[in-house]
C-alpha positions in Angstrom: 307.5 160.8 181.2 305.5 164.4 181.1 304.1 165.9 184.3 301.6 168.1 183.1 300.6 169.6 186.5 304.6 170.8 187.7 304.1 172.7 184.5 302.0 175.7 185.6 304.3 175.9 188.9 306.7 177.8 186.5 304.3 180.1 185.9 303.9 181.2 189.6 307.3 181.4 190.8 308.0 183.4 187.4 304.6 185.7 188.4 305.8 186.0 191.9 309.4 187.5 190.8 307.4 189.6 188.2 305.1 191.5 190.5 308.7 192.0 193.2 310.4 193.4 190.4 308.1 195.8 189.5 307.5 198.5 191.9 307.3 198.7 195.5 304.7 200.9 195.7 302.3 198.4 194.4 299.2 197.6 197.0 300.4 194.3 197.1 303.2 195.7 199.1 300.9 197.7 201.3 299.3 194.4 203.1 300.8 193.3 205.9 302.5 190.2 206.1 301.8 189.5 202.1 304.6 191.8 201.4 306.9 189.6 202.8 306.2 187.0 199.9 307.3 189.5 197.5 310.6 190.9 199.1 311.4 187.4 199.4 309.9 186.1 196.2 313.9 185.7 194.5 313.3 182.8 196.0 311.4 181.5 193.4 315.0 181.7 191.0 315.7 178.6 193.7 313.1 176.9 192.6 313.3 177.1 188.7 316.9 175.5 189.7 315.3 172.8 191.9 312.8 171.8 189.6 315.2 172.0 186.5 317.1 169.4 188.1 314.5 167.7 188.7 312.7 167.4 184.9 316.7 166.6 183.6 316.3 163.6 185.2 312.7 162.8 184.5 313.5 163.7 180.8 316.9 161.8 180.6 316.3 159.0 183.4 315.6 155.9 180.9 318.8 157.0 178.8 322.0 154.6 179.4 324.4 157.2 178.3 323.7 160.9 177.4 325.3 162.2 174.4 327.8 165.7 175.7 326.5 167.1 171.6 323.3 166.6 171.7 322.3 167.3 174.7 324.0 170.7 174.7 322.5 171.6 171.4 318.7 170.9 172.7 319.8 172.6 175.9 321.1 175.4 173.5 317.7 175.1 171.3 315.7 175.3 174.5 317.0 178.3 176.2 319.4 180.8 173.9 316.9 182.2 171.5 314.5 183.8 174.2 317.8 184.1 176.1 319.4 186.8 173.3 315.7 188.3 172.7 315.9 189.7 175.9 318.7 191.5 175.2 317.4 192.8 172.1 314.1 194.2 173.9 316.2 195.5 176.7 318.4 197.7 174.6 315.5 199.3 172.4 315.4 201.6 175.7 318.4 201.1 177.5 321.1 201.8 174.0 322.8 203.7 175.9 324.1 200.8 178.4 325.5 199.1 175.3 328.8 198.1 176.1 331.4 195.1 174.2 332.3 194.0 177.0 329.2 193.0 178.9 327.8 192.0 176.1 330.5 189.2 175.9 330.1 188.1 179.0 326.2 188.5 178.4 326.3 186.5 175.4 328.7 183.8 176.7 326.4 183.0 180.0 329.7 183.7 182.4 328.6 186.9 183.8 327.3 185.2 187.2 331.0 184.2 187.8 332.0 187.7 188.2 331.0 189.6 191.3 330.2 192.9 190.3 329.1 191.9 186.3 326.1 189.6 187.4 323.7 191.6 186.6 324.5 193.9 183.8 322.3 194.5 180.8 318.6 192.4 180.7 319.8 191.5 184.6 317.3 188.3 184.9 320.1 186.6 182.5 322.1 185.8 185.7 319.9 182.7 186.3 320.4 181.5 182.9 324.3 182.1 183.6 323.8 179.6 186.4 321.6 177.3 184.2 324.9 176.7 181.5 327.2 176.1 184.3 324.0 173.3 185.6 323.7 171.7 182.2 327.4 172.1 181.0 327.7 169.6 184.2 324.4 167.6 184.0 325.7 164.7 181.2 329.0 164.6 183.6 326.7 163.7 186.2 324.0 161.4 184.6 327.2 159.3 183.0 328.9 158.9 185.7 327.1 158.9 188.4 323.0 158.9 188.4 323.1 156.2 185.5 326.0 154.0 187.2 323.8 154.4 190.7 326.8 156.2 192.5 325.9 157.2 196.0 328.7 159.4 196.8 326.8 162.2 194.1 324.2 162.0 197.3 326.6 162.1 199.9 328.5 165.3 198.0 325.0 166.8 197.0 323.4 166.9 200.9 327.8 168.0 201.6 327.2 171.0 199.3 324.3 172.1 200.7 325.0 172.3 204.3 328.3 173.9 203.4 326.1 176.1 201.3 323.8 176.9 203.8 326.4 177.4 207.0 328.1 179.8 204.1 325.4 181.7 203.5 324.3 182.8 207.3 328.2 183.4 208.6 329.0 185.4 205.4 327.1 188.2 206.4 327.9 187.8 210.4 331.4 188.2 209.9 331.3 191.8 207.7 332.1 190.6 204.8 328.9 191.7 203.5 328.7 194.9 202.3 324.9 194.9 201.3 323.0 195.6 198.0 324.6 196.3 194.8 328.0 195.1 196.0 330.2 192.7 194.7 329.7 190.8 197.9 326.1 190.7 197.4 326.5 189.3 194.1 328.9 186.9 195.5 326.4 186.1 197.8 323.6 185.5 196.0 324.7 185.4 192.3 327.8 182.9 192.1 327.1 179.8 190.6 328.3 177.2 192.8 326.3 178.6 195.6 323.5 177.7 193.6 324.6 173.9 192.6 323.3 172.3 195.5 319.8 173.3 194.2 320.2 171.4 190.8 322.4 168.4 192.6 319.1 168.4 195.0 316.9 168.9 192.2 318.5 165.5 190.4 318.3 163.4 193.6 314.5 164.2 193.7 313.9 163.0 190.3 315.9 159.9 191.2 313.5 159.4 193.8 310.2 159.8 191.7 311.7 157.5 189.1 312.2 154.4 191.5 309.5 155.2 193.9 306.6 156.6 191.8 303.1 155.7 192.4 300.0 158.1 191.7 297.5 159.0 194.6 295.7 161.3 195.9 297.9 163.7 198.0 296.1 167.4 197.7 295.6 167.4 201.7 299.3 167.5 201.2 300.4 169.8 198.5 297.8 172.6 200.3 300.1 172.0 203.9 303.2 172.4 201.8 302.0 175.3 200.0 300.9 176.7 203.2 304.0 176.1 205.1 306.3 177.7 202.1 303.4 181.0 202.3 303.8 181.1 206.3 307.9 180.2 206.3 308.5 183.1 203.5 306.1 185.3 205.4 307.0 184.8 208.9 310.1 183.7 209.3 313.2 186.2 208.9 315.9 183.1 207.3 318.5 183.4 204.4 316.2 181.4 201.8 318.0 182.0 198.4 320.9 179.4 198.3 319.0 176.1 198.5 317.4 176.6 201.7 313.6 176.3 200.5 314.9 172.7 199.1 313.2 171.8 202.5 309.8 172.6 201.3 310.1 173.0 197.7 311.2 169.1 196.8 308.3 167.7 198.7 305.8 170.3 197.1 307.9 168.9 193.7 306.8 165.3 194.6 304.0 165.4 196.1 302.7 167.4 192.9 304.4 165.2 190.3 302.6 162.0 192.0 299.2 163.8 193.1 296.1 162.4 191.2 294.1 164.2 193.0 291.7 167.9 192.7 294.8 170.2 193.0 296.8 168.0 189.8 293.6 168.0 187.8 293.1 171.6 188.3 296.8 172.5 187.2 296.6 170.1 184.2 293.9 172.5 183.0 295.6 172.9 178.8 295.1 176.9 179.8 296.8 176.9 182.7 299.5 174.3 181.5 300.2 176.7 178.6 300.9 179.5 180.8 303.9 177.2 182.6 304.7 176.6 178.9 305.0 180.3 178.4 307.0 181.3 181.8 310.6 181.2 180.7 309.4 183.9 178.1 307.8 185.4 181.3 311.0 185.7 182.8 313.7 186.4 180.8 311.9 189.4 178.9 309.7 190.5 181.9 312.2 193.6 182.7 312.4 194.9 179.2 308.5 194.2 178.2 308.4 196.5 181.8 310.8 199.3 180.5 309.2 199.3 177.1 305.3 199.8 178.6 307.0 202.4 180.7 308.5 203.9 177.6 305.2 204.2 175.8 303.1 205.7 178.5 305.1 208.1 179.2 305.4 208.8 175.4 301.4 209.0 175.0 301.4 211.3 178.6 299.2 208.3 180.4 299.4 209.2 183.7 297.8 206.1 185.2 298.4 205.1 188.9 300.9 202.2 190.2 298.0 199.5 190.7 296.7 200.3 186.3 299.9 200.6 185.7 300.9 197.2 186.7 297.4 195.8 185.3 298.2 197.2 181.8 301.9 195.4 182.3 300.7 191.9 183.2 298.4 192.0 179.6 301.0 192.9 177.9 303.3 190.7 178.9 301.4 187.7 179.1 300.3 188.4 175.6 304.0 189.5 174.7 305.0 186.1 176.2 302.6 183.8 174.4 303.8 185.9 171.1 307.3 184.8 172.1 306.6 181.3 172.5 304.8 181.0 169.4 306.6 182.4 167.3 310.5 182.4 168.5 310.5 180.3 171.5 308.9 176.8 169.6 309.8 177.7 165.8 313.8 178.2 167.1 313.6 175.1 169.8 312.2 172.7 166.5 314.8 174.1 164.0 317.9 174.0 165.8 317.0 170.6 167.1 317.2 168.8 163.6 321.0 169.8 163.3 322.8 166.8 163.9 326.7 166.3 164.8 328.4 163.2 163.2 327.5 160.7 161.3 324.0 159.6 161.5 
């Protein structure tokens, strides 16, 4: 089963964590209200999690029994190459912050698990440090309990996240949070099993689709939901990063996956469908394709304003992206694929 019209939802959650990572003296920032959607737009890290739960089981859901080999080596296929690229691109200006050590725990996906190391090197990675811990889990799950029909999975996955939720609002009322660029922030926000509840929800909402699909017309819909995540994310001062936008984002999921409507036609565009194709490229090397135009003006003395600036990034890396995709991202993904474990 391919939902064509989730695709190009990557690409704006990845777009909306582009534009807050890049400067916040961009007139984007300068509107009120709109501004909100951007300081708050990690947010759409919670979504990437929600929704990858969601496509495991759309991809896996007709499978009696997933194979643990396999499905880590197309897991590995899918997301390592891009994954170690950034890397690369990130140190062809920051060398200097070459260290062993981080580059260990970079390399291995752990560095998420330890408070203060979450973010070291191309610091995006720490959502792909949660993503292993999701899919070292995920043919755990599927085996034993999503293809056996086990209903305490939904009783511990709703658990987890209102422990995760009453975890996330007391932690910083009781002082134990010490604000940015702490170890408790990166507890906080960074530590993996803060995060599973997302995935776990994720799963259970491609359950759902599975058993309950049926196509219709539901853009009235998917425009309130949209609306209500815009309005929640601008007006409403909440913790939303640990699984709290499950609330909004798993109907916009389903409403989209089944929609048949204007708004699924429109997002099934091939251009537009190729730009959620191209969004994990988006993300993972957004902060070194940032550095490195940075690098270069400032090489050639352009001295452009914030607003060109940011116009000049966004071609770049779009085109840098596609370039990825094309020519790393696919070609990798295919070849690694067709190594087989055991006897076939």
């Amino acid at each position: 089963m391919k939902i064509s019209q989730i695709t190009f939802t990557r690409f704006v959650a990845a777009m909306a964590i582009v534009i807050s990572h890049f400067n916040k003296d961009l007139f984007l920032y300068k509107i009120d209200y709109i501004s909100n959607l951007f300081l708050r737009a990690n947010v759409g890290v919670s979504y990437f999690f929600i929704l990858s739960g969601f496509i495991m089981i759309i991809a896996y859901h007709k499978k009696e029994k997933i194979d643990y080999l396999e499905f880590y080596k197309n897991r590995f296929a899918r997301i390592y190459p891009l994954y170690m690229l950034g890397l690369l691109l990130y140190f062809m200006t920051r060398y200097e912050m070459f260290d062993w050590y981080k580059l260990v725990l970079y390399g291995l996906g752990i560095q998420s698990w330890i408070p203060g190391e979450a973010m070291i090197l191309n610091f995006p990675g720490w959502s792909i440090s949660v993503e292993f811990f999701f899919y070292l889990l995920f043919p755990f799950l599927y085996n034993y309990f999503y293809a056996k029909k086990n209903k305490m999975i939904w009783v511990f996955a709703i658990g987890l996240w209102l422990i995760t939720q009453v975890f996330s609002n007391l932690y910083p009322m009781y002082g134990a949070y010490e604000g940015p660029h702490t170890k408790s922030h990166e507890l906080l926000y960074y530590f993996p099993f803060w995060h599973l509840n997302e995935f776990l929800i994720g799963n259970l909402a491609g359950i759902f689709f599975v058993r309950n699909y049926k196509q219709k017309n539901y853009d009235r819909q998917v425009i309130a939901v949209f609306l209500l995540i815009l309005v929640s994310l601008m007006f409403v001062p909440l913790f939303y990063h640990n699984g709290l936008m499950a609330l909004l984002f798993v109907p916009a999921i389903l409403l989209i996956s089944a929609n048949n409507g204007k708004v699924s036609k429109l997002f099934s565009l091939k251009p537009l469908e190729y730009l959620g194709e191209i969004s994990y490229g988006i993300y993972i090397t957004h902060i070194p394709v940032l550095y490195l135009v940075r690098e270069f003006l400032k090489w050639q003395n352009y001295t452009f304003s914030i607003d060109i600036v940011f116009v000049i990034y966004i071609i770049v890396m779009l085109l840098s992206s596609a370039i990825f995709y094309q020519c790393i991202e696919k070609p990798m993904r295919d070849l690694l694929r067709k190594i087989h474990f055991g006897k076939r």
